[in-house]
DRENBA-250091 format. One record per residue (C-alpha): residue number from 1; residue in one letter; x, y, z. Coordinates in steps of 0.05 Angstrom, whole numbers, m for minus. Example, Ala and Ser with C-alpha at 12.3 -4.5 7.8 and 13.67 -1.06 7.14 Angstrom:
! residues 2
   num   residu        u        v        w
     1        a      246      m90      156
     2        s      273      m21      143
END
This chain:
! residues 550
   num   residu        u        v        w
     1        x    m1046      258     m438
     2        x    m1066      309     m493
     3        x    m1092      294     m546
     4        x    m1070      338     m597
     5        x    m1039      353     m647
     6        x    m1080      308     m697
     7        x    m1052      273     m756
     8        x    m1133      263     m788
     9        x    m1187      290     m748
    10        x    m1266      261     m749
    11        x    m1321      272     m706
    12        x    m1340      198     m688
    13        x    m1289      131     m703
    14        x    m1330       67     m698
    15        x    m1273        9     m679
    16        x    m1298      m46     m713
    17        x    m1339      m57     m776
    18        x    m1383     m112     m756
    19        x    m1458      m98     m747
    20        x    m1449      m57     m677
    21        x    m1392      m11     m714
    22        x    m1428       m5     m784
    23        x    m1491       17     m754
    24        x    m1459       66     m706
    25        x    m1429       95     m770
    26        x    m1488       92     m802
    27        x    m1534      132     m750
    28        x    m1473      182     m732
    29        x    m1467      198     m811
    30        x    m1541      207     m816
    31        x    m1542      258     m756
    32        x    m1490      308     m792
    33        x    m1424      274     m762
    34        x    m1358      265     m799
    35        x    m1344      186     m792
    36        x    m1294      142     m790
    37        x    m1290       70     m781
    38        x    m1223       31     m765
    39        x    m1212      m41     m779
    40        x    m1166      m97     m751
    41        x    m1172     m147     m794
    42        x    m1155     m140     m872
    43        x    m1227     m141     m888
    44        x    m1292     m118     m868
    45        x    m1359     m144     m835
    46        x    m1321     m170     m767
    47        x    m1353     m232     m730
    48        x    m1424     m210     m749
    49        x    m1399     m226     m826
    50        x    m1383     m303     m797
    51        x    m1458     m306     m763
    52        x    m1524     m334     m789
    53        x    m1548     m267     m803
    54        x    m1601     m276     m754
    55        x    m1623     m222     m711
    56        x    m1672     m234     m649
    57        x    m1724     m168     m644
    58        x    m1790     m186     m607
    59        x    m1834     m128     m621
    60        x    m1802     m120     m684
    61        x    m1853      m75     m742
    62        x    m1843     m131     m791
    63        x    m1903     m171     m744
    64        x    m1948     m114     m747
    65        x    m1939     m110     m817
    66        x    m1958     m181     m825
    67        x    m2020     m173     m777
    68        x    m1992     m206     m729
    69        x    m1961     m160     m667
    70        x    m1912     m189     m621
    71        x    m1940     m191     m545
    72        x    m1893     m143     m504
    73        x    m1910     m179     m446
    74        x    m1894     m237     m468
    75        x    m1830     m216     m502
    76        x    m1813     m193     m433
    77        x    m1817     m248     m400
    78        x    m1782     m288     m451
    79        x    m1719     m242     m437
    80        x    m1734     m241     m366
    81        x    m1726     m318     m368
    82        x    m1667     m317     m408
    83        x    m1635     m272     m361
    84        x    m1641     m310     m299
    85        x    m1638     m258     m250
    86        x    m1565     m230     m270
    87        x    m1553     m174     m310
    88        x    m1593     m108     m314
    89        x    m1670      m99     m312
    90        x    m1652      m34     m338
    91        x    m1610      m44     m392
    92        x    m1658      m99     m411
    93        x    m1717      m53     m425
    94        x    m1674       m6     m459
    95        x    m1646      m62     m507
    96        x    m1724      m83     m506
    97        x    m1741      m12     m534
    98        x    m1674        3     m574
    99        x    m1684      m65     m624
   100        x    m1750      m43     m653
   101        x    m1720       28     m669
   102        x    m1651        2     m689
   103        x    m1690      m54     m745
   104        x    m1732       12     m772
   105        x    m1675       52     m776
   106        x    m1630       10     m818
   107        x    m1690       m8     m868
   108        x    m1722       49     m864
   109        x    m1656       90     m878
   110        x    m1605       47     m901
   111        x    m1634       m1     m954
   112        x    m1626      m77     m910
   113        x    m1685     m115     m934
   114        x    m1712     m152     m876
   115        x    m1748     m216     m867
   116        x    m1780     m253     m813
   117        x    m1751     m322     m813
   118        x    m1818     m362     m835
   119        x    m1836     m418     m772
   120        x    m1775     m403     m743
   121        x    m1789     m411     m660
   122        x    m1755     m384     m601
   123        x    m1700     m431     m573
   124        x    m1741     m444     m512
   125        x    m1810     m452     m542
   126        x    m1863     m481     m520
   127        x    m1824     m504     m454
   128        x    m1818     m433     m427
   129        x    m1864     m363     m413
   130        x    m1867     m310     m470
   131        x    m1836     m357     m526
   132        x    m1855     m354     m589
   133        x    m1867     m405     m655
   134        x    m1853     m354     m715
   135        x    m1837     m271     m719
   136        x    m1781     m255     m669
   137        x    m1718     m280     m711
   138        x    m1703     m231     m780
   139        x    m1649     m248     m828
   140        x    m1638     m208     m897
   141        x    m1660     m225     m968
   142        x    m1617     m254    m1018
   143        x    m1546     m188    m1027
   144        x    m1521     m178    m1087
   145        x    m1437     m171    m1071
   146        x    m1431     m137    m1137
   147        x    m1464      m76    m1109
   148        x    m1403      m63    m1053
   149        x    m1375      m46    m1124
   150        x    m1296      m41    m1101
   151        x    m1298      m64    m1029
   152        x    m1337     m126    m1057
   153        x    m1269     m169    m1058
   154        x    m1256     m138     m978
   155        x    m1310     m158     m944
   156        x    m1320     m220     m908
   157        x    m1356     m289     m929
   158        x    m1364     m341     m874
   159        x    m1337     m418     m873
   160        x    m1383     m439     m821
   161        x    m1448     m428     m857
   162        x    m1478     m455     m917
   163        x    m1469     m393     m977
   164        x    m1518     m362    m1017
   165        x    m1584     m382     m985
   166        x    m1633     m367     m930
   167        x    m1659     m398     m870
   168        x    m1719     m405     m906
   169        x    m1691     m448     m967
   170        x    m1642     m482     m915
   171        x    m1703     m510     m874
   172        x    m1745     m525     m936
   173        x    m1686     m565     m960
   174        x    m1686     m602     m884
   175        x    m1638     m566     m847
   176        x    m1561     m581     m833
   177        x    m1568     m660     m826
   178        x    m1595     m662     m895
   179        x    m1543     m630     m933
   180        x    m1553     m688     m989
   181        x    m1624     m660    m1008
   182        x    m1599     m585    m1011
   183        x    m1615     m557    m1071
   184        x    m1540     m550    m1100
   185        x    m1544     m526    m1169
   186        x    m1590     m464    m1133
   187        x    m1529     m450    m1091
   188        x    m1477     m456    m1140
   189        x    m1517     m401    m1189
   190        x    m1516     m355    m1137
   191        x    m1448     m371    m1105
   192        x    m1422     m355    m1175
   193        x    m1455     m289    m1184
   194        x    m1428     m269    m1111
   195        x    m1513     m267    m1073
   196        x    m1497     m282    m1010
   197        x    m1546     m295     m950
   198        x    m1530     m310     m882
   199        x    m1475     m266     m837
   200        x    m1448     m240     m910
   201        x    m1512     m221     m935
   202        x    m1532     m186     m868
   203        x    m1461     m143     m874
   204        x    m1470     m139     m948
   205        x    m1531      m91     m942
   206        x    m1500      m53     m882
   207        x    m1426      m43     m913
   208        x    m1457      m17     m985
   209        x    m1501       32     m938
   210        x    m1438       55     m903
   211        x    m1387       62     m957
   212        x    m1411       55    m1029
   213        x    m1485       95    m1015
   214        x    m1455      141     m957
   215        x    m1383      144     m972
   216        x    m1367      131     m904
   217        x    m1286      130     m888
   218        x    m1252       60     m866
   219        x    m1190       33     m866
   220        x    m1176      m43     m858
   221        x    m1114      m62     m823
   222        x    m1116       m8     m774
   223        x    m1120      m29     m705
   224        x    m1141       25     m654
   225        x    m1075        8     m610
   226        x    m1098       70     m554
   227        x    m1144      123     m537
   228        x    m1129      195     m529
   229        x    m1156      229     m472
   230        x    m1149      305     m460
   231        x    m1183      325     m384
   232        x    m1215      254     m375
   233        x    m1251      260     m451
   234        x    m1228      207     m495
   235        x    m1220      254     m559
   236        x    m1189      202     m607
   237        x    m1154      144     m618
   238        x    m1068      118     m634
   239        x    m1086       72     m700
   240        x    m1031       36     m734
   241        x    m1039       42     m809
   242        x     m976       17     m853
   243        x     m929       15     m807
   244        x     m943       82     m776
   245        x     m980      107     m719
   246        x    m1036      161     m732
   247        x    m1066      200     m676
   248        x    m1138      221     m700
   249        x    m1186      258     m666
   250        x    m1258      240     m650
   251        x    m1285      315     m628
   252        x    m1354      267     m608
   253        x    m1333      209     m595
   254        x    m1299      133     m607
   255        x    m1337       69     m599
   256        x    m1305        5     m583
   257        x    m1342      m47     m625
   258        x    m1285      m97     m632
   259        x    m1322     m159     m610
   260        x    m1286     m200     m552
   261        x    m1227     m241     m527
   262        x    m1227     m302     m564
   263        x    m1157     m313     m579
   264        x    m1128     m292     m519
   265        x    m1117     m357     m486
   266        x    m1092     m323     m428
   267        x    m1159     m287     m420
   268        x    m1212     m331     m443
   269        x    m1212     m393     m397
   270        x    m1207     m356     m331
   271        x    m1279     m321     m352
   272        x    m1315     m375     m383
   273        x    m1297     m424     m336
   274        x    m1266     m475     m385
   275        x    m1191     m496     m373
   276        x    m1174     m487     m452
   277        x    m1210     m439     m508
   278        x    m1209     m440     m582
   279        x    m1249     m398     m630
   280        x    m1289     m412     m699
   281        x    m1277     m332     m708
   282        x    m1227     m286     m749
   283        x    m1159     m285     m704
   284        x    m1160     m213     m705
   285        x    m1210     m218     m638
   286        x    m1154     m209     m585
   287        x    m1201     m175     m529
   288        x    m1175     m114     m552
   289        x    m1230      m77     m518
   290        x    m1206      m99     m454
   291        x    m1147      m69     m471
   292        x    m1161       m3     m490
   293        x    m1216       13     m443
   294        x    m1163      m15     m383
   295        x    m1120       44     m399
   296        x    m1170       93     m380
   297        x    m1199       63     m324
   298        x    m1262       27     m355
   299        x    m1307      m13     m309
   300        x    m1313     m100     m326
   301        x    m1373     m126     m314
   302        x    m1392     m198     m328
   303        x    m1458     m256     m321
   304        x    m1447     m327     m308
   305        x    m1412     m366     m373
   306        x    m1444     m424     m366
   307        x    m1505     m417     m418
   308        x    m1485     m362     m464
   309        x    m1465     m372     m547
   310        x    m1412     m423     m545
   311        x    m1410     m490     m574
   312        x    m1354     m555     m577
   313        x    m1324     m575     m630
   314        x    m1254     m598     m677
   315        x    m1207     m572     m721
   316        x    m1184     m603     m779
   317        x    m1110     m604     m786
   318        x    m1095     m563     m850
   319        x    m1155     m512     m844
   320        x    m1143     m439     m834
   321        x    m1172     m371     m838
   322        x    m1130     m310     m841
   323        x    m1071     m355     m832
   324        x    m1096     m391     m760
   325        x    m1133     m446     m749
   326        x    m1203     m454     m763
   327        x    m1252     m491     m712
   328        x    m1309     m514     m731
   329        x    m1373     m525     m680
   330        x    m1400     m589     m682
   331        x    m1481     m594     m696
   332        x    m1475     m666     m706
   333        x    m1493     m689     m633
   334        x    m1563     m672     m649
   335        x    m1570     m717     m709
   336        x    m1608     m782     m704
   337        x    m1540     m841     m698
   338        x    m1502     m800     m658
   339        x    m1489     m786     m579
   340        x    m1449     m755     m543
   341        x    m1418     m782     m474
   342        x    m1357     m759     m420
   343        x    m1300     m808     m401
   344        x    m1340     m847     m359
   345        x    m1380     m878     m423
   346        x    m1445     m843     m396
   347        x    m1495     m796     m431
   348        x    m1510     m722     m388
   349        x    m1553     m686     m439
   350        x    m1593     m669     m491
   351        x    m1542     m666     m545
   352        x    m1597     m629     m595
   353        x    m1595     m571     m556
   354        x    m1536     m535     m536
   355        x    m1570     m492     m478
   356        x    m1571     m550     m443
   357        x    m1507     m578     m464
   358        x    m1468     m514     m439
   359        x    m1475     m524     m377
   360        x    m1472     m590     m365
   361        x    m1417     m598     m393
   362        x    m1383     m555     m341
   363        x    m1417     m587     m284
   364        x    m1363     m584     m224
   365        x    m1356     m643     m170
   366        x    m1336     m615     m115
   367        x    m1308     m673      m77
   368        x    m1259     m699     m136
   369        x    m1243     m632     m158
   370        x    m1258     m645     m239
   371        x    m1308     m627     m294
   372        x    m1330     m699     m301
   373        x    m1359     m680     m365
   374        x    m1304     m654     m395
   375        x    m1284     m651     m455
   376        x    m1345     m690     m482
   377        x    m1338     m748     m536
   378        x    m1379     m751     m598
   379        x    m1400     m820     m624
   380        x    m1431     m846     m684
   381        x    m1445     m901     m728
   382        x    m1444     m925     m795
   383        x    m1520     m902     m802
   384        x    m1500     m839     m783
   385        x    m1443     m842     m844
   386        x    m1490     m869     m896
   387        x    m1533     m806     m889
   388        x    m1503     m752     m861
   389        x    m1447     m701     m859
   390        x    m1392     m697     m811
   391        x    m1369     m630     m819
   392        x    m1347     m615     m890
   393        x    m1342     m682     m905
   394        x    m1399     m720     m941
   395        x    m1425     m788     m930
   396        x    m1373     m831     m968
   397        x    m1322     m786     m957
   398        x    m1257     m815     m912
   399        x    m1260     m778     m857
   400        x    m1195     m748     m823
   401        x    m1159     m804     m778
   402        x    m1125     m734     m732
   403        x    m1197     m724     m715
   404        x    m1243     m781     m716
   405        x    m1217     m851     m692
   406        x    m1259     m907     m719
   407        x    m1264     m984     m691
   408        x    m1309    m1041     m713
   409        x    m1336    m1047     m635
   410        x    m1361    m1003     m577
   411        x    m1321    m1029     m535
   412        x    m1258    m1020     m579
   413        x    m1271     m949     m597
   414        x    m1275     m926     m522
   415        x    m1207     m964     m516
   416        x    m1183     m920     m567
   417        x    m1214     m857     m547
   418        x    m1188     m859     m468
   419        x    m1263     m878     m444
   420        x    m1300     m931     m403
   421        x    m1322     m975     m454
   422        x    m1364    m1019     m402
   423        x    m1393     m949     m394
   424        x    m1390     m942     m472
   425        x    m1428    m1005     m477
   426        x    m1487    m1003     m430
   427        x    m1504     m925     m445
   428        x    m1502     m956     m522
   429        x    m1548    m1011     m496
   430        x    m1592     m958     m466
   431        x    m1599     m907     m519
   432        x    m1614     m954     m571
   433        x    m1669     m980     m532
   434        x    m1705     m905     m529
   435        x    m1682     m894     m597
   436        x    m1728     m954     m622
   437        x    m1785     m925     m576
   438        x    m1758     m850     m611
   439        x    m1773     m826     m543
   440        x    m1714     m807     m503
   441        x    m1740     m812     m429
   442        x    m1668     m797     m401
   443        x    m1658     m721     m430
   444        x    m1716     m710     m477
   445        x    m1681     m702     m538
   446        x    m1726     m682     m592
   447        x    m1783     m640     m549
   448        x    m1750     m578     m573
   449        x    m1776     m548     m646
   450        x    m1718     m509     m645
   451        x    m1665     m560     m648
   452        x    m1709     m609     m681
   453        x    m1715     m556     m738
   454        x    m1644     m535     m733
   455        x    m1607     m605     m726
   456        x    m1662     m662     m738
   457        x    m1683     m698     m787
   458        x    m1752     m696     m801
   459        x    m1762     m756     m840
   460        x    m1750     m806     m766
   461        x    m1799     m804     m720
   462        x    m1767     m758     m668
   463        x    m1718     m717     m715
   464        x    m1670     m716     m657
   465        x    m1660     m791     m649
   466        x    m1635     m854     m683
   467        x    m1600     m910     m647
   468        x    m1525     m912     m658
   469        x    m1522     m997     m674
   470        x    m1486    m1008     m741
   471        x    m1407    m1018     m752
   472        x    m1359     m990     m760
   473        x    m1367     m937     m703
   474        x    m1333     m872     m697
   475        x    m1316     m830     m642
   476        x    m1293     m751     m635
   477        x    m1268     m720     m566
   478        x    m1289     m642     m571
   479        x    m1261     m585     m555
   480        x    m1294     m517     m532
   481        x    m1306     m470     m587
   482        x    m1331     m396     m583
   483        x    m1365     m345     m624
   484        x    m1330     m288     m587
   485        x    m1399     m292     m548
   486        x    m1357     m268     m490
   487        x    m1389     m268     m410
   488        x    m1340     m210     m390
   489        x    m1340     m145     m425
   490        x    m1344      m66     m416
   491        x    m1391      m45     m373
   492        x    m1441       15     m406
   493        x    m1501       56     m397
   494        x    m1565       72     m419
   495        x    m1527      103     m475
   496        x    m1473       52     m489
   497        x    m1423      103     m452
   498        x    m1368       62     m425
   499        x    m1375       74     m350
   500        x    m1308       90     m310
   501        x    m1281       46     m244
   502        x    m1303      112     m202
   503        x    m1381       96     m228
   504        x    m1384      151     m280
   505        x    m1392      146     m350
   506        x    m1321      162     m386
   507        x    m1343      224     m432
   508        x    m1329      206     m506
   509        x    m1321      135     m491
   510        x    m1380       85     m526
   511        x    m1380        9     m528
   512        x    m1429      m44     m569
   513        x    m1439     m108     m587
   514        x    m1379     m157     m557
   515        x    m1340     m107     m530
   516        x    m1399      m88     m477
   517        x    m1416     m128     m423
   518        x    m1480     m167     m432
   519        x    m1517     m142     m378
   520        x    m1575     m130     m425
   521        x    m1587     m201     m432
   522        x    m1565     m233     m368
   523        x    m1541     m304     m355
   524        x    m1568     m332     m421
   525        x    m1572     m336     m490
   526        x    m1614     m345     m550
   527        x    m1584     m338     m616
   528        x    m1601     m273     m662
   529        x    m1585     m232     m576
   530        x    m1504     m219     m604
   531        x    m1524     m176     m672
   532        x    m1588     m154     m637
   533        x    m1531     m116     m585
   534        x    m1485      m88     m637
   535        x    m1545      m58     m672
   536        x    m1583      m32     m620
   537        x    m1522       m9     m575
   538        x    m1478       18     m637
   539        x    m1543       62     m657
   540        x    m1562       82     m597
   541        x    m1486      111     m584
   542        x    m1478      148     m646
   543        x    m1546      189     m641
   544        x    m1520      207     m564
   545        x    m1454      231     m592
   546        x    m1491      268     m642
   547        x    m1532      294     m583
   548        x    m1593      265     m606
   549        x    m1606      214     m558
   550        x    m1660      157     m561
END
């Protein structure tokens, strides 16, 4: 088709304005290009707004400034572990090498104040090569919204983590299982003056760079609904803004940062391997970049789903965001008093640590022709009430009787829950057993520091692990729940250029983030990899459109 004529005309659109959009923006404004950024959703900051903020760098200049280097060999053969053998070697070292530059670019340039997470270790650590105990994850200090002066109202917060702090105050305070000793009247000061930490926080500092300090173009409730392409160039993009569709031009080029394809239920289960989806992100994520790069003959590419950023978990009937439900994931299988088991009553995992979870959970028998270990059931006790949090809801809170089902016996709640409660019953018998010895010699729950930091509690003996004894018990059957973390995406370059069906790259077409496969990072997953893509990628496309490539 041609492309032209042009209703507005720009030389680079970033599609999306989470962190792989607003730092494409960012670097393609700061090379001499005339930006724009379009937005689905009604407001701004896109699934990296909903994150923890954290983003994974080894190498990253904020350990040489504290004396402390990272080891690049190491490093590498952390990512190497992670990636299993899938994915590309080359597009590893180039995310490897783009992270670093990407970090000291948005500081440097653009005002984010980073931080190394203090103590903070790699998911894997001590149990695999090249990990880490402290330097690797950063997360932002303490944004001030007021300074997004009028978009301050149209940016995203995040229901999923806790507002206003840091993962440095959040640990000090002992972690998620301990919301009752979180320092509340801190929270509520800040919450009130709009300092945000976190996902928001992280946005916070890249939004003011883009629009307030930079002036950078955007418009919210725009979808990019097709690309233009004049002679195989993709030279712009159809957005519909207020009822209308625009054609504008991108004389350098459009990147598709537009995260992945969690609410397309016909999409999502047939890649990640699940038989239903749901999605604790904004609804707006509608794989939209499968969409648009199908048109003109853009490559998939994919890794396996089994162990990538997913997690199970509920909704509560009555929640929303944006005016669809909101799922929550469910960090309370790693708590001391709680297990989780499948319909047959029986334990399969470490339920502190959801790398090993993932997979497990979609562990295939081939003979019967099920997922015997699907969907998994949570269950608690009363201990577990009397000190900790299930979801939202505080220890003496009722909790909701659509989700949680509640019996004064084992073997009653499996009755109620579908489940073998002789099953129910013995596993009980068993865990309770290693609980009392806090050693759990079946899955070694607890032997991770991260998920002992993340999701213990560090006053028991193993902060993973307390048995599950005391009446009345409760029981939750999960559901899967992504972070738009997707295994299937675009396939790109060293450059982020989309590459065609034919092999070749598709000139004026860039992807980051979500949107791109993750062949940088291979069949796993640590957490921090996601915004750690959308930065590195999104930069690293908007200085080759400028044609100053790193």
């Amino acid at each position: 088709m041609t492309a032209v004529p042009f209703d507005l005309e720009y030389d680079f659109i970033a599609c999306g304005s989470g962190i792989g959009g607003i730092t494409a923006a960012l670097a393609a404004h700061d090379a001499g290009l005339k930006t724009l950024v379009l937005e689905k959703a009604h407001k701004a900051g896109g699934v990296s707004a909903y994150s923890g903020g954290e983003v994974f760098v080894p190498c990253n200049h904020l350990m040489e400034r504290e004396g402390a280097p990272d080891s690049e060999a190491d490093a590498w053969a952390y990512l190497r572990f992670l990636a299993a053998g899938y994915g590309s070697e080359h597009l590893a070292r180039r995310l490897f090498a783009l992270g670093p530059l990407a970090t000291r670019f948005l500081e440097e340039q653009c005002g984010v104040k980073w931080k190394i997470i203090r103590n903070f270790p790699d998911y894997y650590h001590p149990h695999a090569p090249g990990t880490a105990a402290h330097g690797r994850y950063l997360e932002v200090e303490i944004f001030d919204g007021a300074s997004l002066a009028e978009f301050q109202k149209s940016t995203y917060l995040t229901p999923h983590v806790p507002m206003g702090i840091t993962h440095d105050e959040l640990f000090s305070w002992g972690s998620l299982s301990k919301i009752m000793t979180w320092d509340f009247k801190t929270m509520a000061a800040r919450m009130r003056k709009d300092q945000r930490g976190f996902g928001p926080g992280m946005m916070g500092y890249l939004l003011k760079a883009a629009l307030v300090d930079r002036k950078i173009d955007m418009m919210l409730s725009t979808p990019a609904v097709q690309l233009l392409v004049d002679a195989g160039r993709v030279v712009g993009v159809v957005a519909q803004h207020e009822g209308k569709l625009l054609r504008i031009g991108a004389r350098k080029g459009v990147l598709i940062a537009m995260s992945g394809y969690d609410w397309r239920p016909d999409v999502a289960p047939s890649f990640e391997l699940l038989p239903t989806w749901n999605s604790m992100v904004m609804p707006s994520v509608t794989g939209d970049n499968l969409v648009l790069g199908g048109e003109v003959g853009a490559q998939l590419a994919g890794v396996p789903s089994m162990n990538l950023g997913m997690f199970f978990g509920f909704q509560i009937p009555g929640e929303e965001h944006d005016g669809a439900p909101l799922w929550r994931a469910s960090w309370e299988g790693g708590y001391p008093h709680a297990i989780w088991v499948n319909a047959a009553g029986e334990r399969f995992c470490d339920e502190a640590f959801y790398k090993e979870y993932l997979p497990k959970v979609r562990h295939w028998d081939g003979k019967k022709q099920t997922q015997p270990n699907f969907p998994p059931y949570l269950i608690f006790d009363q201990n577990f009430r009397d000190k900790y949090c299930f979801g939202t809801y505080l220890p003496g809170m009722e909790l909701p009787g659509a989700v949680v089902v509640q019996a004064a016996t084992p073997r009653e709640l499996a009755e109620k829950l579908g489940i073998s409660a002789d099953g129910l019953e013995a596993t009980l018998k068993r865990f309770n057993g290693l609980a009392d010895k806090a050693v759990d010699e079946d899955f070694g729950r607890g032997n991770y520091p991260w998920a002992a930091m993340m999701t213990g509690d560090r006053d028991m003996p193993n902060p993973n692990l307390g048995p599950v004894e005391k009446a009345p018990f409760y029981g939750v059957k999960l559901a899967p729940v992504g972070a738009a973390i997707n295994s299937v995406g675009l396939k790109t370059d060293d450059f982020g250029r989309v590459v065609h069906v034919r092999g070749h790259a598709i000139p004026g077409l860039y992807a980051a983030g979500n949107s791109a496969a993750p062949l940088d990072t291979g069949a796993g997953y640590q957490s921090g990899l996601s915004n750690l893509r959308g930065m590195a990628w999104g930069y690293a496309a908007a200085r080759h459109a400028a044609e100053r490539p790193v």
